[in-house]
C-alpha positions as CSV (number, residue, x, y, z in Angstrom):
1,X,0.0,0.0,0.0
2,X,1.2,3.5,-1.0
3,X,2.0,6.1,1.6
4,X,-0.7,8.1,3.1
5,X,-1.4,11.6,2.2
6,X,0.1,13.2,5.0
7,X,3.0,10.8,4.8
8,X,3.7,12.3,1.4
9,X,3.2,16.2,2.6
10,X,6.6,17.8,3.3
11,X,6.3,18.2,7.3
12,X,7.2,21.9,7.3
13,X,3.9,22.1,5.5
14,X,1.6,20.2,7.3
15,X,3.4,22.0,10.8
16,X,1.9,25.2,8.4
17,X,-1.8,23.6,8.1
18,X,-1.7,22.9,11.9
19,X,-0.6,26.8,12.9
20,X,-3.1,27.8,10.5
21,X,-6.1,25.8,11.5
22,X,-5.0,26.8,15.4
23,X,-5.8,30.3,14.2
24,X,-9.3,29.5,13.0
25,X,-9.8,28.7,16.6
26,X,-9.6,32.4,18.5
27,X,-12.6,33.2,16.6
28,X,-13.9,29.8,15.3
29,X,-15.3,29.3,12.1
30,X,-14.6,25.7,11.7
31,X,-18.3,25.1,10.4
32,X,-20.8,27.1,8.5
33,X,-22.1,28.8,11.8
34,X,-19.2,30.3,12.0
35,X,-19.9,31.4,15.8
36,X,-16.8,33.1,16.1
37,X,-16.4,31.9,20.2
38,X,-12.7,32.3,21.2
39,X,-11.7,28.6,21.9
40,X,-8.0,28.9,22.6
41,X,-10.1,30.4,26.3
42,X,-12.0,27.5,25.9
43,X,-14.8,29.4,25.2
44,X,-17.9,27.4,23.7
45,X,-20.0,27.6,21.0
46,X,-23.1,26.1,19.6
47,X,-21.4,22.8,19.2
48,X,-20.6,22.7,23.1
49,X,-16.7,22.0,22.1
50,X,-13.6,23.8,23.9
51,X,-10.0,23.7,23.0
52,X,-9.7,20.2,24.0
53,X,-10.4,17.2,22.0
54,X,-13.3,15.0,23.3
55,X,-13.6,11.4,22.9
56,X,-16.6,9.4,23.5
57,X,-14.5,6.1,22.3
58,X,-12.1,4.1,19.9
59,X,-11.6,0.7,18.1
60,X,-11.7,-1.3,15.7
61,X,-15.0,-0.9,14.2
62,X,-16.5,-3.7,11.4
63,X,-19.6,-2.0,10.8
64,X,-18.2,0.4,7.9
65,X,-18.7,0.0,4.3
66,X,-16.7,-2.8,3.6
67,X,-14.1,-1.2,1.7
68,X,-12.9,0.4,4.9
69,X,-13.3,-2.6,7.0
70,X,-10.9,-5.1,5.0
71,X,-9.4,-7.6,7.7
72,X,-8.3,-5.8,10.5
73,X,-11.8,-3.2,11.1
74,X,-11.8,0.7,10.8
75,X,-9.8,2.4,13.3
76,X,-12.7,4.6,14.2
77,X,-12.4,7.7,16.9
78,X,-16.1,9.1,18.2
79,X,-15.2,12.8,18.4
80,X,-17.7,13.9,21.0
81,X,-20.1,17.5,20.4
82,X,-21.4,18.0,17.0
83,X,-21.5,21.3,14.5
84,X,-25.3,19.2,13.9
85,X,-28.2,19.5,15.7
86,X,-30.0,16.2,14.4
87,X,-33.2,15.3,16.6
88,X,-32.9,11.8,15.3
89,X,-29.0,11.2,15.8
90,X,-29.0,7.8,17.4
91,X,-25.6,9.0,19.4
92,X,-27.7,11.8,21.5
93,X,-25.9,11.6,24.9
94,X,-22.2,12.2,22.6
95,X,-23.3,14.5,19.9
96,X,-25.5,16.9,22.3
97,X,-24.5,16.4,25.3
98,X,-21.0,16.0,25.1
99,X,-20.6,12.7,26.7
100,X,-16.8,11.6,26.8
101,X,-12.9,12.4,27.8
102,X,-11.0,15.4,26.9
103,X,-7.4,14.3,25.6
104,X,-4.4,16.3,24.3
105,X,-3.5,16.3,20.5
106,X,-0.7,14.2,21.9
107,X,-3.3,11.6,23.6
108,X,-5.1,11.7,20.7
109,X,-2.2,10.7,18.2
110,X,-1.6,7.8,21.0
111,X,-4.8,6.4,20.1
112,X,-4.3,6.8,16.3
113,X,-0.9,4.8,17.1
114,X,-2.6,2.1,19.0
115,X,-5.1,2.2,16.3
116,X,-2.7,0.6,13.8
117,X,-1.0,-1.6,16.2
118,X,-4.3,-3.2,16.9
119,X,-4.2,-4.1,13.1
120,X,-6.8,-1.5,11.8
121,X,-6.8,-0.5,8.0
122,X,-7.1,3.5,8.8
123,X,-8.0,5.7,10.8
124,X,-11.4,7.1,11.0
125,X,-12.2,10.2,12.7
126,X,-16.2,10.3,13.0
127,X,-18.2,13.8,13.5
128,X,-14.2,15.9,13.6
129,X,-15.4,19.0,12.0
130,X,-15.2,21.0,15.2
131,X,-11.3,19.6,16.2
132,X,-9.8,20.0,13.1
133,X,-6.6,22.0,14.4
134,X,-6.4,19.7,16.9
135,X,-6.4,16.5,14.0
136,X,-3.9,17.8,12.5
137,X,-1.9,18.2,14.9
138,X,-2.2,14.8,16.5
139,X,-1.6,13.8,13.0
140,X,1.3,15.7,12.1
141,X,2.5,14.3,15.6
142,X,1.3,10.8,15.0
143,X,2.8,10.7,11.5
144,X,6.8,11.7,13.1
145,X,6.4,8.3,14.9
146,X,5.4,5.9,11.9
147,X,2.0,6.3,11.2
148,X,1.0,5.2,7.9
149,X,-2.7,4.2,7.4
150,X,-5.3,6.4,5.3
151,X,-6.9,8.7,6.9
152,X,-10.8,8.8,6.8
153,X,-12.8,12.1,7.2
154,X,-16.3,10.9,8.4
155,X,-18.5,14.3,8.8
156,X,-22.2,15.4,8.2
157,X,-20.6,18.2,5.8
158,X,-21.1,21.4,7.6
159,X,-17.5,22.9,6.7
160,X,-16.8,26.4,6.3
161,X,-14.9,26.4,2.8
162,X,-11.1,27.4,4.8
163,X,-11.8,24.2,7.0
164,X,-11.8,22.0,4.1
165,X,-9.0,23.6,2.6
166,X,-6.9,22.9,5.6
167,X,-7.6,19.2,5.0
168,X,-6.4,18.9,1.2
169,X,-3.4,16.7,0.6
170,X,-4.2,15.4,4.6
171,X,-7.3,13.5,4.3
172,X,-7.2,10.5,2.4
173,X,-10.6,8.9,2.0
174,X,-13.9,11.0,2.5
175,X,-16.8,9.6,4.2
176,X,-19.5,12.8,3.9
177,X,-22.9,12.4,4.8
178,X,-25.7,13.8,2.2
179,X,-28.3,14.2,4.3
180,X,-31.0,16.9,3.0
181,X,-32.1,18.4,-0.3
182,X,-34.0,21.1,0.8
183,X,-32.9,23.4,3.7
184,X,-36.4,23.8,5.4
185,X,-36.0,20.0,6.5
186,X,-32.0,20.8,7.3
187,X,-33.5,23.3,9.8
188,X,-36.5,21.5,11.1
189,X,-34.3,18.4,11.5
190,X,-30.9,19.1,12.2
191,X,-31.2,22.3,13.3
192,X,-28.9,23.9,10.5
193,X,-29.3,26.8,8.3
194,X,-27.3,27.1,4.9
195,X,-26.5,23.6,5.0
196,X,-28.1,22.1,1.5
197,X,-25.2,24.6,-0.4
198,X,-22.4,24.0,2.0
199,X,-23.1,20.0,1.7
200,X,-23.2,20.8,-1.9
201,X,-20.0,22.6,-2.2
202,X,-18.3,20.6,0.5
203,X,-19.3,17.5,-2.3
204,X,-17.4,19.2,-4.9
205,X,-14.4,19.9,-2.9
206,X,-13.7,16.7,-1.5
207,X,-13.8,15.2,-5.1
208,X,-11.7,17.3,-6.4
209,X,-9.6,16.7,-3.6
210,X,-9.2,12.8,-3.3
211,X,-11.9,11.9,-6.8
212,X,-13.3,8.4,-6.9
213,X,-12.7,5.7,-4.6
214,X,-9.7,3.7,-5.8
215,X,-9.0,0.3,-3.5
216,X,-6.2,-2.2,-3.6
217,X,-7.2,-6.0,-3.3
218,X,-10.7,-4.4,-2.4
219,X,-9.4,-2.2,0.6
220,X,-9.5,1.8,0.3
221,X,-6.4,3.6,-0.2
222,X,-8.3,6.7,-1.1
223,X,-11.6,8.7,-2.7
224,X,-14.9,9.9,-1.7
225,X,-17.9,7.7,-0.5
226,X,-21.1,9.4,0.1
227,X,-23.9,8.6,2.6
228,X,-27.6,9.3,2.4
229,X,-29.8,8.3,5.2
230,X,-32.9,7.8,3.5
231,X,-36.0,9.2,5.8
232,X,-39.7,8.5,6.0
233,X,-41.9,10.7,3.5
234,X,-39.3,11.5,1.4
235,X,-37.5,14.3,4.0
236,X,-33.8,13.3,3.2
237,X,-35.0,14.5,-0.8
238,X,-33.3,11.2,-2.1
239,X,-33.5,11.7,-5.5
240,X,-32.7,14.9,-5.8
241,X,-29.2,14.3,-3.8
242,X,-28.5,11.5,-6.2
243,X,-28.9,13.7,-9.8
244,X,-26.7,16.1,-7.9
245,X,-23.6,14.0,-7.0
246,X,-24.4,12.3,-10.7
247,X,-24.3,15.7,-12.6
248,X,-22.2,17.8,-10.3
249,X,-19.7,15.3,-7.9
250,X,-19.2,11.9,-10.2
251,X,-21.2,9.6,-11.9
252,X,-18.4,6.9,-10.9
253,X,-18.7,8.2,-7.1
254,X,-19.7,5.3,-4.8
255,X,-22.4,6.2,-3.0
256,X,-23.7,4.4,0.3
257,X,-28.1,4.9,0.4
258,X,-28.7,3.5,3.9
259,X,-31.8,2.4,5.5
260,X,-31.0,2.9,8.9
261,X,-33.3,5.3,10.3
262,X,-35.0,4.6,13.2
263,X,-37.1,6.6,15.6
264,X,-35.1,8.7,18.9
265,X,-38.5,8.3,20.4
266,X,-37.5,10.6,23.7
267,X,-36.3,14.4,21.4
268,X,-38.9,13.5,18.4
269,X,-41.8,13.1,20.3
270,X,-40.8,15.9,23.2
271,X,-41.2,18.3,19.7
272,X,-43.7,16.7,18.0
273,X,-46.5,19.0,18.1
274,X,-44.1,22.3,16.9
275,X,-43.0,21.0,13.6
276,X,-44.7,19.1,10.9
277,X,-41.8,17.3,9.4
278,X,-40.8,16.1,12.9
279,X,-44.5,14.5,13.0
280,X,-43.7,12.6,9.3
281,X,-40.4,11.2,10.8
282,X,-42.6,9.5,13.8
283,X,-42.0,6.1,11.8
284,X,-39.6,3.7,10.0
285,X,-38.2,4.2,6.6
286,X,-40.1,1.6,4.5
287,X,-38.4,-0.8,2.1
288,X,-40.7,0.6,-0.5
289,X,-38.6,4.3,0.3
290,X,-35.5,3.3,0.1
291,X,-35.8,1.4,-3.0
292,X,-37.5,4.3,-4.9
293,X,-33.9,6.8,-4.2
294,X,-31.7,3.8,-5.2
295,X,-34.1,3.4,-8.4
296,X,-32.8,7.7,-8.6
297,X,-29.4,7.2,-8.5
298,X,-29.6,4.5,-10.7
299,X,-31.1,6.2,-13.4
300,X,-29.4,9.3,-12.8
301,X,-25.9,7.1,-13.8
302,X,-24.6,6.3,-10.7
303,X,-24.0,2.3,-10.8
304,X,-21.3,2.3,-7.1
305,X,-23.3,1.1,-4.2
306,X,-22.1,-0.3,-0.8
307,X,-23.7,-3.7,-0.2
């Protein structure tokens, strides 16, 4: 397997990215709300994070698409906090309240260590939008003792533009989520204004970045893989994300459409009665659903699915 992309980055540069991305943090912009909290005070913002990295937990994980699984499991890292607000995230007590251990970049490049000893493919750093800086600098610290597995970006895609400009030549593998078509439903759901364009943009970027998945004896070495939760009533706009990533991302990109949804019934029904696309999500996804946005992408040319 070929170096990683940090591996291949002159270190005087990637020391650059990390001063750099520090910066974004004394008025943090990280995301698209951009709330401009000092968090070198340790000052918090919507997302609830400080300076610190927090951890909710690590391993090997082999519930991943199975290009990122391979033998040895995803080295996953559950970054605690969230730049999202989703009512229906299934990880409430981590993403919203916070739930976890604060580490140093250098604890955190201890796990990413451990990580590969414990035979994991790569790295997988899940909901990191809002400790960026602090990634790359447990990466750029990691990577001065020997690490050399890919490095997968797993995020719900609310990066401000700068953010994901930090990450080029880092990140090796892309594991966005697609999650809305229509920004009314962003907001209702997810709390999230703006965030149809910036998922849009944040697409093109990260294919222009790392462009289609490319795997050695069927393991990932680098690319983009989309997700799309597919929600009840047609919410998640299905379709319509799939004739975007076929006309605008790639027509080759491989796109994951997951039927996972299931009711939070303690947030969802708390709200029920002050939003009426919070009363349409009150139920599975049907078979029936999720078939009719892979029957989309399908015809809108995409022809890479997860299994």
């Amino acid at each position: 397997m070929s170096l990683p992309a940090y591996r291949r980055m002159p270190r005087a540069t990637l020391l650059d990215r990390v001063e750099e991305a520090w910066g974004l943090l004394e008025s943090c912009r990280l995301c698209i709300r951009r709330c401009g909290v000092n968090r070198l005070d340790d000052e918090r913002g919507w997302c609830g994070a400080g300076v610190d990295p927090r951890i909710s937990g690590f391993g090997p994980h082999f519930g991943e698409e199975r290009p990122l699984v391979g033998r040895g499991g995803s080295g996953t890292i559950f970054f605690s906090h969230c730049t999202m607000g989703c009512i229906y995230c299934q990880n409430y007590e981590t993403s919203h309240l916070g739930w976890g251990e604060d580490l140093t970049p250098d604890g955190l490049a201890a796990i990413m260590l451990r990580l590969e000893r414990a035979g994991c493919g790569n790295i997988n750093l899940v909901s990191p939008t809002h400790y960026v800086p602090q990634i790359l600098k447990a990466v750029e610290i990691a990577a001065a003792e020997g690490l050399s597995l890919p490095l997968v970006y797993n995020t719900g895609t609310s990066e401000s533009p700068k953010t994901l400009r930090l990450l080029d030549g880092v990140v090796d593998i892309y594991l966005p989520d697609a999650k809305y078509a229509d920004d009314r439903v962003a907001i209702a759901l997810s709390a999230l204004p703006g965030y149809v364009e910036a998922m849009k943009r944040n697409l093109v970027e990260m294919q222009r970045q790392v462009g289609d998945l490319v795997c050695e004896d069927g393991i990932a070495v680098r690319g983009l893989i989309v997700r799309h939760l597919v929600l009840p009533d047609d919410l998640s706009g299905g379709c319509e994300v799939m004739r975007f990533i076929a006309r605008e991302v790639s027509q080759n990109c491989y796109v994951n459409i997951m039927d996972q949804y299931r009711v939070v019934w303690g947030e969802l029904t708390e709200k029920t009665p002050r939003d009426p696309c919070i009363r349409r999500i009150l139920r599975p996804v049907t078979p029936a659903e999720v078939a009719r946005v892979i029957a989309c992408a399908r015809k809108a040319g995409l022809h890479r699915f997860a299994d």
